[in-house]
C-alpha positions in Angstrom: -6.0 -12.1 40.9 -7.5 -14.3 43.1 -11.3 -12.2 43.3 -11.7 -14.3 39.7 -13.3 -17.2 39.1 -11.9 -19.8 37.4 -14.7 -19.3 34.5 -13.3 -16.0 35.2 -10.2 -16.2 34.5 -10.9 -18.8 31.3 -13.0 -16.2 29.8 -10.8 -13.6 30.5 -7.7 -16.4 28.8 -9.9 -16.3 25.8 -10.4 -12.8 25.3 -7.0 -11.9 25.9 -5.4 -14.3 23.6 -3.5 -16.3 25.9 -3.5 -19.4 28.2 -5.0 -19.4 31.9 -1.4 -19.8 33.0 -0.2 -16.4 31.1 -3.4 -14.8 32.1 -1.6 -12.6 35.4 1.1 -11.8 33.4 -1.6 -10.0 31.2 -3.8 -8.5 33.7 -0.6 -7.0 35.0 0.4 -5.4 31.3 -3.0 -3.7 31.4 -2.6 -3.0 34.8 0.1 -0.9 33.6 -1.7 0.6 30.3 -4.6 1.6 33.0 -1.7 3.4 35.3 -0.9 5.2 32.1 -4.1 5.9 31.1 -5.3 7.4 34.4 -1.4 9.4 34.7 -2.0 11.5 31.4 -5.9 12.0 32.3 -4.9 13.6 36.2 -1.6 15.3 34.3 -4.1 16.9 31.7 -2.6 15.1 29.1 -5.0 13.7 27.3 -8.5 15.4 27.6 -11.4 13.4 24.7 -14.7 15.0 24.5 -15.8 12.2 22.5 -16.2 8.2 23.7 -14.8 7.7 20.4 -11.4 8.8 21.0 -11.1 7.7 24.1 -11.3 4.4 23.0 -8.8 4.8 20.4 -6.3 6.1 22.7 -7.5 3.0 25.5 -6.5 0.9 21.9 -3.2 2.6 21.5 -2.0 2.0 25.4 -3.2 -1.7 25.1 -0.6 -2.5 21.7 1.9 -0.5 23.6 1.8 -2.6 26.9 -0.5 -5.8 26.4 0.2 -6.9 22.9 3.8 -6.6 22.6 3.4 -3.8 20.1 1.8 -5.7 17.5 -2.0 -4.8 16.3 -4.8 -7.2 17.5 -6.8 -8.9 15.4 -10.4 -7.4 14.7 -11.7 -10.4 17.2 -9.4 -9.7 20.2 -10.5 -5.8 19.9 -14.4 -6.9 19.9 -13.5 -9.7 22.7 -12.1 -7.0 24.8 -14.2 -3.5 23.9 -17.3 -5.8 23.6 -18.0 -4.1 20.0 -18.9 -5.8 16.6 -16.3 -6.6 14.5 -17.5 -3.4 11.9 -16.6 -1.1 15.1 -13.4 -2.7 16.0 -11.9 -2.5 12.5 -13.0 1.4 12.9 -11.2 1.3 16.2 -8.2 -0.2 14.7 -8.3 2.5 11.4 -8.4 4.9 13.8 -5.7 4.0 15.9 -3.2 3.3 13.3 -4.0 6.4 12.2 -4.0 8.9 15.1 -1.2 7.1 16.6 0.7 6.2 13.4 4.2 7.7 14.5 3.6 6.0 17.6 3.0 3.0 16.6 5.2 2.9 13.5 7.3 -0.4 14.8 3.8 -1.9 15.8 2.3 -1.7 12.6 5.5 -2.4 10.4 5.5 -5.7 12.4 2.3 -6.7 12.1 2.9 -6.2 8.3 6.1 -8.0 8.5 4.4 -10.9 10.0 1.9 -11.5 8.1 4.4 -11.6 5.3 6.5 -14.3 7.8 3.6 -16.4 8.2 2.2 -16.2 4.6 2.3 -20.1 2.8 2.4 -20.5 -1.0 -0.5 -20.5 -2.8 -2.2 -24.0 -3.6 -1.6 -23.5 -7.5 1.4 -23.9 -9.0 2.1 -20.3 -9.2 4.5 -17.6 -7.0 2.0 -15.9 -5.3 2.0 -16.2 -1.2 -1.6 -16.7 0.5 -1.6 -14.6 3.8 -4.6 -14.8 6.7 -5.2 -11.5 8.1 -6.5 -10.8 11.9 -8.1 -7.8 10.0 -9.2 -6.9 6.8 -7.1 -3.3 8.1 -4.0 -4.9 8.0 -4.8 -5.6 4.1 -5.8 -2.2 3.2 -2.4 -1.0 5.0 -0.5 -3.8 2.6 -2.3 -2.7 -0.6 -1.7 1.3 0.1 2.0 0.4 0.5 2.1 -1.2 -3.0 -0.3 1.5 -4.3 2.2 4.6 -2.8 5.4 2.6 -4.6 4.3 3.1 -7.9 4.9 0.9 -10.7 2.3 -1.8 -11.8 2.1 -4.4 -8.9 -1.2 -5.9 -8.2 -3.3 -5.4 -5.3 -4.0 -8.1 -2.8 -7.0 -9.6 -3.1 -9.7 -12.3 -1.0 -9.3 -15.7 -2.7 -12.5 -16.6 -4.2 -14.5 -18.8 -2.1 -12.4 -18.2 1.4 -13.7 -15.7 4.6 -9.5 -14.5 5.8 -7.6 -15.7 2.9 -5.6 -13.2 0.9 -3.4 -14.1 -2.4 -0.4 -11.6 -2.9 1.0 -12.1 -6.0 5.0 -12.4 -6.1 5.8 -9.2 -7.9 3.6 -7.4 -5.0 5.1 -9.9 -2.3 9.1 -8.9 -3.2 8.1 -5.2 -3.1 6.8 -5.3 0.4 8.9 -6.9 1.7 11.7 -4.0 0.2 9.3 -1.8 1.5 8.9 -3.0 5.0 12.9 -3.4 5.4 12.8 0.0 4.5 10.4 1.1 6.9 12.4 -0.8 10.0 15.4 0.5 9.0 14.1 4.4 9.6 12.8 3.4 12.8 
């Protein structure tokens, strides 16, 4: 896309979570998630009477094509809808609802890598300290521990940190049972 400038094109970098150099490799992933979008509205596929869900479903094409099936963080979807970060986490509740079945491997991957990427926590305990792109991703966690059963406790914000969750190691090993499970019925 040469029609952008090169402020263009940083900006656009930013937003899209990725280097000027990967930028037309993007553009063209949405390029495709537009094609899609316009194909189901001229098929009659996909009619929305609200603004609401056709955001939702523009949400659900971008994970599918742009973000390599995994769920943005609640700043990429404000970066890109230019919404706060209150209405993006809607956006993303909605989307992972609607389009659960969908976007069953997107979300279970998400999960999985926040668990991946988790560090031990800075006390001398078990428990795993994990940094959400969205306080969504947390409340998916918690209601997987919460449908299990048993006593495990919920995840919680660490006292005195904005992103930082502390998942105790009881609640840790059960999700990550829970999430094997989950990719193994996919």
């Amino acid at each position: 896309m040469n029609a952008l400038s090169a402020e263009e094109r940083r900006q656009l970098a930013h937003a899209l979570g990725c280097t000027v150099g990967e930028l037309d490799g993007r553009l063209k992933a949405i390029s495709e998630a537009a094609t899609r979008e316009y194909l189901a509205m001229f098929l009659g596929q996909e009619g929305f009477s609200r603004v609401d869900d056709f955001l939702v479903w523009r949400l659900y094409l971008l994970i599918d094509t742009v973000f390599a099936r995994r769920l943005p963080s609640t700043a990429t979807i404000s970066a890109l809808f230019q919404t706060t970060a209150s209405r993006s986490r809607t956006l993303l509740r909605a989307v992972m609802s609607k389009y659960q079945y969908q976007l069953q491997e997107a979300i279970t991957g998400s999960l999985q890598q926040l668990l991946d990427e988790s560090e031990p926590a800075s006390d001398d305990s078990l428990a795993r300290v994990i940094v959400p792109g969205s306080d969504t991703l947390i409340d998916a966690l918690n209601d997987r521990i919460a449908a299990r059963g048993g006593d495990y406790p919920a995840i919680a914000r660490v006292h005195g940190h904005v992103n930082q969750y502390r998942v105790e190691k009881s609640s840790f090993d059960a999700l990550l049972e829970i999430l094997a499970a989950e990719r193994d019925d996919d």
